[in-house]
Biopython code that builds the backbone (N, CA, C, O; Angstrom):
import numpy as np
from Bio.PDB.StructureBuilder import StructureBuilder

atoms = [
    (1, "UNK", "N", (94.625, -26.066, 87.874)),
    (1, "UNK", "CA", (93.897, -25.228, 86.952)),
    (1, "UNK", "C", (94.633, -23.914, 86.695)),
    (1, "UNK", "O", (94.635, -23.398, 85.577)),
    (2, "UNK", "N", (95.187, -23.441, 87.626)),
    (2, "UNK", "CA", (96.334, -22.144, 87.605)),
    (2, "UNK", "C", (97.324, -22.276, 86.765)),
    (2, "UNK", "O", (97.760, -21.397, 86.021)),
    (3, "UNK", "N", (97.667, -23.281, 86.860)),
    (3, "UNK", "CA", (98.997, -23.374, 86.005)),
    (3, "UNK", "C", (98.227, -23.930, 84.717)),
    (3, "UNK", "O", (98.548, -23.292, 83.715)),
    (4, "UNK", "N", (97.533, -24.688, 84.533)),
    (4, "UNK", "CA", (96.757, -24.718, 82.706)),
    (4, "UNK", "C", (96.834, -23.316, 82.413)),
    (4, "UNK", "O", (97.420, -23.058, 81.362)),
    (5, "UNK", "N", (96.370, -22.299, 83.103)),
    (5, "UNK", "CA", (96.151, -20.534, 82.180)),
    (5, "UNK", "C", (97.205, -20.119, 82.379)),
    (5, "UNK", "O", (97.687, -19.609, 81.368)),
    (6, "UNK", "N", (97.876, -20.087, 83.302)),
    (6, "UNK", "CA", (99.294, -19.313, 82.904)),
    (6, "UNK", "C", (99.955, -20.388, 81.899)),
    (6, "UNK", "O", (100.964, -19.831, 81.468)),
    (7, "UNK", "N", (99.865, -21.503, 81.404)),
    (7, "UNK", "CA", (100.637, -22.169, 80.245)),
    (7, "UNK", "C", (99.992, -21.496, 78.984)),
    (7, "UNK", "O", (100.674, -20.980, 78.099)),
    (8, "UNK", "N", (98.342, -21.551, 78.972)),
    (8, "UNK", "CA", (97.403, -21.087, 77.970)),
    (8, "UNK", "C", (97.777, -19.622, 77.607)),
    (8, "UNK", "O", (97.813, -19.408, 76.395)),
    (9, "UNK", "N", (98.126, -18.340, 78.602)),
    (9, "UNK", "CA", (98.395, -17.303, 78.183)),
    (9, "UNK", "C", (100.061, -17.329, 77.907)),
    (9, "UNK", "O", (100.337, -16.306, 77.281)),
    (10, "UNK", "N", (100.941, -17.923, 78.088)),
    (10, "UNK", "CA", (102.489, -17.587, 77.832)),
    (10, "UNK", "C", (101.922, -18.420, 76.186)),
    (10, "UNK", "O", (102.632, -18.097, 75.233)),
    (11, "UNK", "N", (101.220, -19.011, 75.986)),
    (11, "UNK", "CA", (101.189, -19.808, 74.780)),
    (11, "UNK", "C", (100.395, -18.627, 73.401)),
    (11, "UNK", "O", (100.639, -18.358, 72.225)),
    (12, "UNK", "N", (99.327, -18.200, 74.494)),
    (12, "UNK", "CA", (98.973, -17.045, 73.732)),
    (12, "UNK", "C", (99.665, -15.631, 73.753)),
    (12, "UNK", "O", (98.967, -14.738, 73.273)),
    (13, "UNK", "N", (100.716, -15.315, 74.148)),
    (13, "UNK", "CA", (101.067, -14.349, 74.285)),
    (13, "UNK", "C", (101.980, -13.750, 72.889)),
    (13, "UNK", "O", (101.801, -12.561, 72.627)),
    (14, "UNK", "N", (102.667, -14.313, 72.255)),
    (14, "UNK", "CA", (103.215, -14.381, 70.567)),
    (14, "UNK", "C", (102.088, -13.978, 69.861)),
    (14, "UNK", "O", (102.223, -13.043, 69.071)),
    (15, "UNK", "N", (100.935, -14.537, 70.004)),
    (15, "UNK", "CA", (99.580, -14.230, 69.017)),
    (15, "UNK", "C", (99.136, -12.810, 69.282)),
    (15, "UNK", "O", (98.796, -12.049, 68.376)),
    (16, "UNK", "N", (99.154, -12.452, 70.689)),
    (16, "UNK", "CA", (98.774, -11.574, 70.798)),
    (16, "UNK", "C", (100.046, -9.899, 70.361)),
    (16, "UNK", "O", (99.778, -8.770, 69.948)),
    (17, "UNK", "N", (100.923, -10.349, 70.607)),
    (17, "UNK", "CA", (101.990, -9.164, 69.873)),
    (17, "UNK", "C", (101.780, -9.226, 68.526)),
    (17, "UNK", "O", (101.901, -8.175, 67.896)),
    (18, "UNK", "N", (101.479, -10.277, 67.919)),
    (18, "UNK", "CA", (101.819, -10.396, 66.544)),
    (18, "UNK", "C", (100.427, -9.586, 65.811)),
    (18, "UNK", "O", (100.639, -8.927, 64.793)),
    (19, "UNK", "N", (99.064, -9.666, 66.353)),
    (19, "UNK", "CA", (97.858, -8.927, 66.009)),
    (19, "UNK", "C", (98.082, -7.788, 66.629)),
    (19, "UNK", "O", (97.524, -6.986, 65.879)),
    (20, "UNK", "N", (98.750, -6.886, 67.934)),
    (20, "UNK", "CA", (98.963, -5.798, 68.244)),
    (20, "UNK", "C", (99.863, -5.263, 66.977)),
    (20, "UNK", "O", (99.444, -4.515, 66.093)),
    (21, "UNK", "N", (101.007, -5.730, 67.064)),
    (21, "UNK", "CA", (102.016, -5.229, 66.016)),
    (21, "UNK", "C", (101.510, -5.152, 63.895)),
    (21, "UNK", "O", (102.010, -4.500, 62.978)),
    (22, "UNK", "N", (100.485, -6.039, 63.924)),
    (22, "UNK", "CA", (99.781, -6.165, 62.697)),
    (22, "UNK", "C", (98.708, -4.445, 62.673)),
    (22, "UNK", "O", (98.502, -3.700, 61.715)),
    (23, "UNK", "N", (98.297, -4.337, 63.930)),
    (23, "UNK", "CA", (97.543, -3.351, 63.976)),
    (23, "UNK", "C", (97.945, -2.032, 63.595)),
    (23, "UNK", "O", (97.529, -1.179, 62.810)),
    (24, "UNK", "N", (99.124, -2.168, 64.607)),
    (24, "UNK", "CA", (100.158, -0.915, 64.372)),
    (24, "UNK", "C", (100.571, 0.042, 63.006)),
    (24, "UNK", "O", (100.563, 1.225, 62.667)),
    (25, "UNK", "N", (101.055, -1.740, 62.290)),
    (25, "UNK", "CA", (101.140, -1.303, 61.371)),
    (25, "UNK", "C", (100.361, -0.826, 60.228)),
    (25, "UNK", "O", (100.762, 0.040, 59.450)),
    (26, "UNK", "N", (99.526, -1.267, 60.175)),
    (26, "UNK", "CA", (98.215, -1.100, 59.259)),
    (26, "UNK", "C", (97.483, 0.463, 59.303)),
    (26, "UNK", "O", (97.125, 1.075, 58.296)),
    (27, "UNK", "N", (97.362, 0.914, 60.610)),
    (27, "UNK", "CA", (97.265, 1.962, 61.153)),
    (27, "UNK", "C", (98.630, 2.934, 60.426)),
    (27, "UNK", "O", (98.368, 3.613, 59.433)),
    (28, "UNK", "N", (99.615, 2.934, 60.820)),
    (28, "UNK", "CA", (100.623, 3.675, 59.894)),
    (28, "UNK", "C", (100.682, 3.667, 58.487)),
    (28, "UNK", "O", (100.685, 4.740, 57.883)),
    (29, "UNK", "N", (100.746, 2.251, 57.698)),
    (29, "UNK", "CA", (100.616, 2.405, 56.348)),
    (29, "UNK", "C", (98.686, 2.918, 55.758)),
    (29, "UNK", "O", (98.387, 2.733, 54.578)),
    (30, "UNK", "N", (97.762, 3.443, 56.626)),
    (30, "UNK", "CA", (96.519, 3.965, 55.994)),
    (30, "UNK", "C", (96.944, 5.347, 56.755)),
    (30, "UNK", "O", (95.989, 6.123, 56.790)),
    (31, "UNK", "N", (98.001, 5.806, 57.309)),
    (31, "UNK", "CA", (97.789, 7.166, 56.970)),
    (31, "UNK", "C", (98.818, 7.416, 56.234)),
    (31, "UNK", "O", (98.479, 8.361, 55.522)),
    (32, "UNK", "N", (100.037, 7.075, 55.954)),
    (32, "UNK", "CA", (100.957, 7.482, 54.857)),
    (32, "UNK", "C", (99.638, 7.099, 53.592)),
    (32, "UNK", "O", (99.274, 8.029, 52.871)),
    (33, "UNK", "N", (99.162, 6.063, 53.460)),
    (33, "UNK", "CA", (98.629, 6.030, 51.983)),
    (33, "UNK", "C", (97.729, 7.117, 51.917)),
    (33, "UNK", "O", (97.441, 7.421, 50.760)),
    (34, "UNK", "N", (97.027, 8.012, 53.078)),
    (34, "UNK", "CA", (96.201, 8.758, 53.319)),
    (34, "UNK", "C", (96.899, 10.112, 52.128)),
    (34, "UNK", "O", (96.468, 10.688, 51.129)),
    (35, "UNK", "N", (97.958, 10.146, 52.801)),
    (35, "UNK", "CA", (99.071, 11.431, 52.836)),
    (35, "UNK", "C", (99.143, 11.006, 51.374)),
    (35, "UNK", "O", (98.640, 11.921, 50.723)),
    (36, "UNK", "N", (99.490, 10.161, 50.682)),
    (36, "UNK", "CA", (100.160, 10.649, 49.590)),
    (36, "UNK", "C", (98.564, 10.821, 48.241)),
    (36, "UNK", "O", (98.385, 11.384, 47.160)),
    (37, "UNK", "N", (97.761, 9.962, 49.178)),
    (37, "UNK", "CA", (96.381, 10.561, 48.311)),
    (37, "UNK", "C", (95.910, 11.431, 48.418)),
    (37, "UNK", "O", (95.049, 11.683, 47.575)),
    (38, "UNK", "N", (96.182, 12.490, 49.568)),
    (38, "UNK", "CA", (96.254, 13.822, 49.245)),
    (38, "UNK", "C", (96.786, 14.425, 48.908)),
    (38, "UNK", "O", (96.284, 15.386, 48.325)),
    (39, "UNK", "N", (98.404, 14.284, 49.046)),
    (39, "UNK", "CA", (99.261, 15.137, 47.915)),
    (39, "UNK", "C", (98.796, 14.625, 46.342)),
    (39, "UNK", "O", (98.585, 15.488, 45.490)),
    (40, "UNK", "N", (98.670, 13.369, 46.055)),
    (40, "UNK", "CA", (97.961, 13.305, 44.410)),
    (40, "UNK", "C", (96.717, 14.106, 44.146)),
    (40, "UNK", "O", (96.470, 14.419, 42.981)),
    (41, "UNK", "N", (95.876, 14.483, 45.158)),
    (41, "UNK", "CA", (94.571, 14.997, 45.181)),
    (41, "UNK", "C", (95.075, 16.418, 44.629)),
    (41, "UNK", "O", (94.827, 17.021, 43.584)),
    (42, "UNK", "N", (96.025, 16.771, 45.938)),
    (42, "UNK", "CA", (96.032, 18.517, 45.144)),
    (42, "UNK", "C", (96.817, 18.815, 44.278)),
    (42, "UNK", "O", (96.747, 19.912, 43.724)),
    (43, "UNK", "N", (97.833, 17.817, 43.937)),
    (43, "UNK", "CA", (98.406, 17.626, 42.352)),
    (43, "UNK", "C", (97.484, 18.021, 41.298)),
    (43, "UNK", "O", (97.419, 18.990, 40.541)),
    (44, "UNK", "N", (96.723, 16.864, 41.502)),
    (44, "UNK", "CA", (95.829, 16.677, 40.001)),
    (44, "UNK", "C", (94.688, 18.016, 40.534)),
    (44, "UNK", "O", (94.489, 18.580, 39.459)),
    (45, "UNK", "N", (94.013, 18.652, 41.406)),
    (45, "UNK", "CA", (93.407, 19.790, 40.887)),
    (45, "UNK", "C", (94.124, 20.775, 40.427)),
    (45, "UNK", "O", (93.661, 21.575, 39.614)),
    (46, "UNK", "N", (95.617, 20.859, 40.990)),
    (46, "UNK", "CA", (96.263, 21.987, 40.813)),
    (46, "UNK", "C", (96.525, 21.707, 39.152)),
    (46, "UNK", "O", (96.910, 22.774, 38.674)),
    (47, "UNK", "N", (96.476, 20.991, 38.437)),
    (47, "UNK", "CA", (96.646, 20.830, 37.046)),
    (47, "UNK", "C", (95.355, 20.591, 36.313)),
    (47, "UNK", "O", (95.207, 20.904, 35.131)),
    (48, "UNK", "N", (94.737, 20.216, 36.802)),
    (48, "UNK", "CA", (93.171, 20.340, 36.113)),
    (48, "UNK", "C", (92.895, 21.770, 35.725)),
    (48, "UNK", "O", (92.407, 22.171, 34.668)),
    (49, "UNK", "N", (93.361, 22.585, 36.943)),
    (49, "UNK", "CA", (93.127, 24.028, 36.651)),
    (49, "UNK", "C", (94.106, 24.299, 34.533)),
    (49, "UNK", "O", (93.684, 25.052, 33.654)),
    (50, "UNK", "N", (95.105, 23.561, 34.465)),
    (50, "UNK", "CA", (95.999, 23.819, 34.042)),
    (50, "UNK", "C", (95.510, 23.050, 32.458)),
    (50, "UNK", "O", (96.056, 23.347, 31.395)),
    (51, "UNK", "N", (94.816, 22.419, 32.536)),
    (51, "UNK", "CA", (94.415, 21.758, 31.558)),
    (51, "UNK", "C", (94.415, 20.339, 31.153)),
    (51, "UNK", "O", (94.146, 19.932, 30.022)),
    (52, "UNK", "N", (94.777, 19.536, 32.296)),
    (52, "UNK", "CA", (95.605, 17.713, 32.751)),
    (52, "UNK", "C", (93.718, 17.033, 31.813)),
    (52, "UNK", "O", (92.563, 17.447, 31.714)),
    (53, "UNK", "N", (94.244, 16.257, 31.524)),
    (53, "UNK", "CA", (93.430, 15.639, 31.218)),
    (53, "UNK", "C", (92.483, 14.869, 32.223)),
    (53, "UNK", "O", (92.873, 14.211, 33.188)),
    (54, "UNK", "N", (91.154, 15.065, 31.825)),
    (54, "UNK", "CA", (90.129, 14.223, 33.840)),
    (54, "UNK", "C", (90.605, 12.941, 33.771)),
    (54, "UNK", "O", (90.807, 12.348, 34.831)),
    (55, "UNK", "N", (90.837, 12.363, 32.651)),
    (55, "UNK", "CA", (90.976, 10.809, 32.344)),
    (55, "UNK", "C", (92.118, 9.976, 33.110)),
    (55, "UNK", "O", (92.105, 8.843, 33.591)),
    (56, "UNK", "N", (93.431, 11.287, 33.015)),
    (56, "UNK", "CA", (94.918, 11.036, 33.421)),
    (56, "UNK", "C", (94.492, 11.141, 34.766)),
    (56, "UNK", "O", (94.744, 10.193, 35.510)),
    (57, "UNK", "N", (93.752, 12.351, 35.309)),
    (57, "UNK", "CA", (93.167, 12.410, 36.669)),
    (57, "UNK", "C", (92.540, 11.660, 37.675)),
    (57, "UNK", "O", (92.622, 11.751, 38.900)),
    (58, "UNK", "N", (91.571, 10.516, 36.581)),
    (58, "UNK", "CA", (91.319, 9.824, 37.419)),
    (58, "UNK", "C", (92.418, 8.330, 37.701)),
    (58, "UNK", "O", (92.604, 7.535, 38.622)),
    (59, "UNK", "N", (92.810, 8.494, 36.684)),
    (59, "UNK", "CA", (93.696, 7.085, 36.534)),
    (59, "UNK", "C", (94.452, 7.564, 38.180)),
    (59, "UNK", "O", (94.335, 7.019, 39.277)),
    (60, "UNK", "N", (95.303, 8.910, 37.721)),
    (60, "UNK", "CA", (96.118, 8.634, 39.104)),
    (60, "UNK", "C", (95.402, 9.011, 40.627)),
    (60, "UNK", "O", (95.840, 8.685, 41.730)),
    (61, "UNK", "N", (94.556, 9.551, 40.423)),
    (61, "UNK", "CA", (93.594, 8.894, 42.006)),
    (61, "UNK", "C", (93.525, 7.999, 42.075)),
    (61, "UNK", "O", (94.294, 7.594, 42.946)),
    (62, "UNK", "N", (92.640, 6.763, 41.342)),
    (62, "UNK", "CA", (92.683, 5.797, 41.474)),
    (62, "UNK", "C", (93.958, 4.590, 41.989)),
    (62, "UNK", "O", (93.629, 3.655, 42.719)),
    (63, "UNK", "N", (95.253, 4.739, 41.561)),
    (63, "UNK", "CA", (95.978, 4.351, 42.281)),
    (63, "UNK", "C", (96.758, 4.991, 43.096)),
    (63, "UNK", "O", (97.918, 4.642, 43.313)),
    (64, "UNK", "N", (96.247, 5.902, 43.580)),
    (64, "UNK", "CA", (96.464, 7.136, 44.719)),
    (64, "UNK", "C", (95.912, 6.194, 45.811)),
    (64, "UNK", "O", (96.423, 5.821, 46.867)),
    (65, "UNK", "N", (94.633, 5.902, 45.205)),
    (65, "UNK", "CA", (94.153, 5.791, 46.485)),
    (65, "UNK", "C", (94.465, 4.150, 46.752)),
    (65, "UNK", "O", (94.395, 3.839, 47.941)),
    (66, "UNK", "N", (94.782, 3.115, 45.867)),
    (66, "UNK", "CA", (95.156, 1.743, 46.017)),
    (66, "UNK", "C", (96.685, 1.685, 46.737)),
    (66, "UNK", "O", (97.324, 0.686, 47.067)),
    (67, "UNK", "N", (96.941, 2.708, 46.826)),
    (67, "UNK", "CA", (98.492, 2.663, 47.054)),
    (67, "UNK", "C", (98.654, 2.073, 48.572)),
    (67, "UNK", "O", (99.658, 1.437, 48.890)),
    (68, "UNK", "N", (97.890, 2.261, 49.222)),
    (68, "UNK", "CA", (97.895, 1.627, 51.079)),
    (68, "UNK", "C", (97.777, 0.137, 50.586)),
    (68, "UNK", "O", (98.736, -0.618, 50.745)),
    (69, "UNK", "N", (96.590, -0.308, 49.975)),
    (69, "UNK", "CA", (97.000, -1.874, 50.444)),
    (69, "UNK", "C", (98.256, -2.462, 49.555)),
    (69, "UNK", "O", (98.814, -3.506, 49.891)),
    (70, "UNK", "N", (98.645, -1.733, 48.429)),
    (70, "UNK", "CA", (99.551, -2.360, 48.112)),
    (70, "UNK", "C", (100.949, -2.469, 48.645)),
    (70, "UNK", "O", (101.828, -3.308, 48.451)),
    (71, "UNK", "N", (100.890, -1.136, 49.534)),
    (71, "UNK", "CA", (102.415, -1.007, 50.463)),
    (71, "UNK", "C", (101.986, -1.939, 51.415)),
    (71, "UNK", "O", (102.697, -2.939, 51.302)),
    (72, "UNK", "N", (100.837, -2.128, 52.635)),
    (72, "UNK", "CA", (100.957, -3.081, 52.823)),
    (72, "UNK", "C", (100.578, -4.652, 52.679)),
    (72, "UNK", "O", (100.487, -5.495, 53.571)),
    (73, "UNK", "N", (100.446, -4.742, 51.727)),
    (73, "UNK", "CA", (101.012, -6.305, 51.376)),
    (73, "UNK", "C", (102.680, -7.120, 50.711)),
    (73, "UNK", "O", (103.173, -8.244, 50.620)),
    (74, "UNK", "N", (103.156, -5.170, 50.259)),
    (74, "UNK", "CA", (104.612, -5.866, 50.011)),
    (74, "UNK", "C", (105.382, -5.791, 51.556)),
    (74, "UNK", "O", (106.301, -6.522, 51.926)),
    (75, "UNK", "N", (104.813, -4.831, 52.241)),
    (75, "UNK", "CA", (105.572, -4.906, 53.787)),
    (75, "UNK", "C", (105.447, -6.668, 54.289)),
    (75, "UNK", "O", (106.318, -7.507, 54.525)),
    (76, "UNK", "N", (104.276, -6.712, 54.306)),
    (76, "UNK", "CA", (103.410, -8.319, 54.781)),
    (76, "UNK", "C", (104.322, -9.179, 53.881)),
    (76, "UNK", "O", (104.913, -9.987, 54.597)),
    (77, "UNK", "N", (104.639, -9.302, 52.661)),
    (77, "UNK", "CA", (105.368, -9.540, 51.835)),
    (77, "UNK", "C", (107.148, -10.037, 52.547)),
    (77, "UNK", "O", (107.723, -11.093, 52.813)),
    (78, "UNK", "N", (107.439, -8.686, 52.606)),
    (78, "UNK", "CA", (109.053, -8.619, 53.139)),
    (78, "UNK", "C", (109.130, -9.442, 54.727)),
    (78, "UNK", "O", (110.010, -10.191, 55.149)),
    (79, "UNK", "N", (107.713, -8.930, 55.467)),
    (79, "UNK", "CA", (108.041, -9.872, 56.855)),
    (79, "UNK", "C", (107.767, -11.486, 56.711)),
    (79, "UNK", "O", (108.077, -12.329, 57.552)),
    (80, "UNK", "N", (107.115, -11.724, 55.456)),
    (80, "UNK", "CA", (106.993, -13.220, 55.595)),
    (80, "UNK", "C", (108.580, -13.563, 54.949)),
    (80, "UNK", "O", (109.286, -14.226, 55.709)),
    (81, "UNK", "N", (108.884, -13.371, 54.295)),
    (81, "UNK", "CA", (110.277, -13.693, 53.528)),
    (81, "UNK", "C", (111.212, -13.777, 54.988)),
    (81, "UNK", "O", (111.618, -14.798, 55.542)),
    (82, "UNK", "N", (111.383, -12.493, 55.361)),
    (82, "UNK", "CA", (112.289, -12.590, 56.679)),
    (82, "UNK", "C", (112.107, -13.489, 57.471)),
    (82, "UNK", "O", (113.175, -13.813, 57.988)),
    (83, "UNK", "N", (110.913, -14.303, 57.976)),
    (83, "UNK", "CA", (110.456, -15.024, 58.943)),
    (83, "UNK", "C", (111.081, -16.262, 58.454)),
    (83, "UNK", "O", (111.854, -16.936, 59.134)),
    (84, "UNK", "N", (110.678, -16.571, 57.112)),
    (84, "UNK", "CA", (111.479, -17.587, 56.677)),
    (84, "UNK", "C", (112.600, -17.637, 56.580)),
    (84, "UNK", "O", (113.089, -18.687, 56.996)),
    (85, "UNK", "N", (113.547, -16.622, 56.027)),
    (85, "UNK", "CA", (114.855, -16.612, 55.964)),
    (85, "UNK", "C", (115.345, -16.896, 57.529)),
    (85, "UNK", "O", (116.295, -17.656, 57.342)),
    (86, "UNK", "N", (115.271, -16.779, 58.448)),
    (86, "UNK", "CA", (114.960, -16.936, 60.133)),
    (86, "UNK", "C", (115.090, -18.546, 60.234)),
    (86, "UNK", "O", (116.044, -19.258, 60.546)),
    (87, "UNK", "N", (113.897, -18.814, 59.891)),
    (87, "UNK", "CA", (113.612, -20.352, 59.793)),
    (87, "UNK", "C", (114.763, -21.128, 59.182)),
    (87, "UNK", "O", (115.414, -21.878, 59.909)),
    (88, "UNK", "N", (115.090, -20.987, 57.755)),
    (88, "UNK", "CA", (116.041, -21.899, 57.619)),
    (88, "UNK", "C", (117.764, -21.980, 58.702)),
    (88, "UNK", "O", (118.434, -22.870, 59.224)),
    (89, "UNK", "N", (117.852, -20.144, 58.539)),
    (89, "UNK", "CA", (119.098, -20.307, 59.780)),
    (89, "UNK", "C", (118.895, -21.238, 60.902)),
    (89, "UNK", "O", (119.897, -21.751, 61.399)),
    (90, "UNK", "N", (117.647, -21.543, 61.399)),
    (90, "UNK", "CA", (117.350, -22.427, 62.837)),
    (90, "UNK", "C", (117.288, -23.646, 62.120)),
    (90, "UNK", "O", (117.364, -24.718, 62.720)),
    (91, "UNK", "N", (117.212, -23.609, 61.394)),
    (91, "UNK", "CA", (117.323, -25.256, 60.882)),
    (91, "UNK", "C", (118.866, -25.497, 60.876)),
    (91, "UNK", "O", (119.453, -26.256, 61.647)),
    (92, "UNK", "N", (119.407, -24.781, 59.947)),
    (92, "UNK", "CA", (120.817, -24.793, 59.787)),
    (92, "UNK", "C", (121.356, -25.222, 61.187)),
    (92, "UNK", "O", (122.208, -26.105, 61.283)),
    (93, "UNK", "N", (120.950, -24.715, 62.035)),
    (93, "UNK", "CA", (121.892, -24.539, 63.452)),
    (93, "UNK", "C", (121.347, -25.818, 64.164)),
    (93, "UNK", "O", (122.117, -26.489, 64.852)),
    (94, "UNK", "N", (119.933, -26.197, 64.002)),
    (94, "UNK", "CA", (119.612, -27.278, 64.599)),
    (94, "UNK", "C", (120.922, -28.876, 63.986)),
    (94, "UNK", "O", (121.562, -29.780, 64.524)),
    (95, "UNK", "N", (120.695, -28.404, 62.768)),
    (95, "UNK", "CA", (121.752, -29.639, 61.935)),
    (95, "UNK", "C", (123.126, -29.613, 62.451)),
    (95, "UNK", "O", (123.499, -30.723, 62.831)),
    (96, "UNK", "N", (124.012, -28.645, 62.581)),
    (96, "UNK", "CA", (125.095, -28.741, 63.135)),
    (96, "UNK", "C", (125.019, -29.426, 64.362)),
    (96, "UNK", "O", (125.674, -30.427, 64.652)),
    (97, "UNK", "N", (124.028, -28.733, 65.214)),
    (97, "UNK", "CA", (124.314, -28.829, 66.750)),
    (97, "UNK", "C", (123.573, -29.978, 67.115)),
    (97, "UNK", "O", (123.403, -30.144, 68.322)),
    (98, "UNK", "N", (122.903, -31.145, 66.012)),
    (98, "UNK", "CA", (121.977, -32.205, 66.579)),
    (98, "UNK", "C", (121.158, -32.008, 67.249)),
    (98, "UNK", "O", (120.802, -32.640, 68.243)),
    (99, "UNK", "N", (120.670, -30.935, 66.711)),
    (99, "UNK", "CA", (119.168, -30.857, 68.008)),
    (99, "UNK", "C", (118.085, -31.065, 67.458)),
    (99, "UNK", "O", (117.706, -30.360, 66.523)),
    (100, "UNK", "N", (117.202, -32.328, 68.055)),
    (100, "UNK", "CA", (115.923, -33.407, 67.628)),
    (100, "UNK", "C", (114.711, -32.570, 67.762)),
    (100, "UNK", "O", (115.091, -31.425, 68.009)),
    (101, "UNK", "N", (113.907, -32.609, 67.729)),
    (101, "UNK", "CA", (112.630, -32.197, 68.184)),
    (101, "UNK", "C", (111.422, -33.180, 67.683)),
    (101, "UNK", "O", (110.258, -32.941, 68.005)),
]
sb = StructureBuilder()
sb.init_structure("model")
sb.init_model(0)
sb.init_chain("A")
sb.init_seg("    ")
for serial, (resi, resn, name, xyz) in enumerate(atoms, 1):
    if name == "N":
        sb.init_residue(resn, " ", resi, " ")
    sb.init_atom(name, np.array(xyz, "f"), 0.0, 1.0, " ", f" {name:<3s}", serial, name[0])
structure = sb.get_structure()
């Protein structure tokens, strides 16, 4: 029975970096998206004062503030590409070197 959970946790242990490291990141890209929706924030009052149109104002809050999930999903984006690009090299290498699975 000992050795079933230590197989069960070395098996879970990839899953578990991969939702730590998902966390991480998610956490970093909602405060950069934080940051730059506040620099757009005091942009656009500092020009409202100035005469900016509310309309132009809201447009760019609005993707002020969309700007986090879209950075990360092209990040999520770039690591799935890499994972694959990964994958075919191990294929590649499996073919040379005859290795079955």
């Amino acid at each position: 029975m000992k050795k079933m959970l230590l197989l069960v946790d070395k098996n879970n242990r990839p899953f578990i970096f991969n939702w730590a490291c998902n966390r991480w990141l998610s956490t970093r890209v909602d405060m950069v998206g934080g940051l730059v929706a506040f620099a757009t924030g005091s942009i656009v009052v500092y020009q409202l004062s100035k005469g900016m149109d509310p309309g132009l104002a809201g447009f760019a809050l609005t993707y002020a503030l969309n700007f986090s999930g879209h950075l990360l999903w092209v990040l999520r984006m770039y690591a799935l590409l890499e994972m694959n690009m990964n994958s075919g090299r191990l294929y590649a290498y499996m073919q040379v070197y005859a290795i079955n699975f």
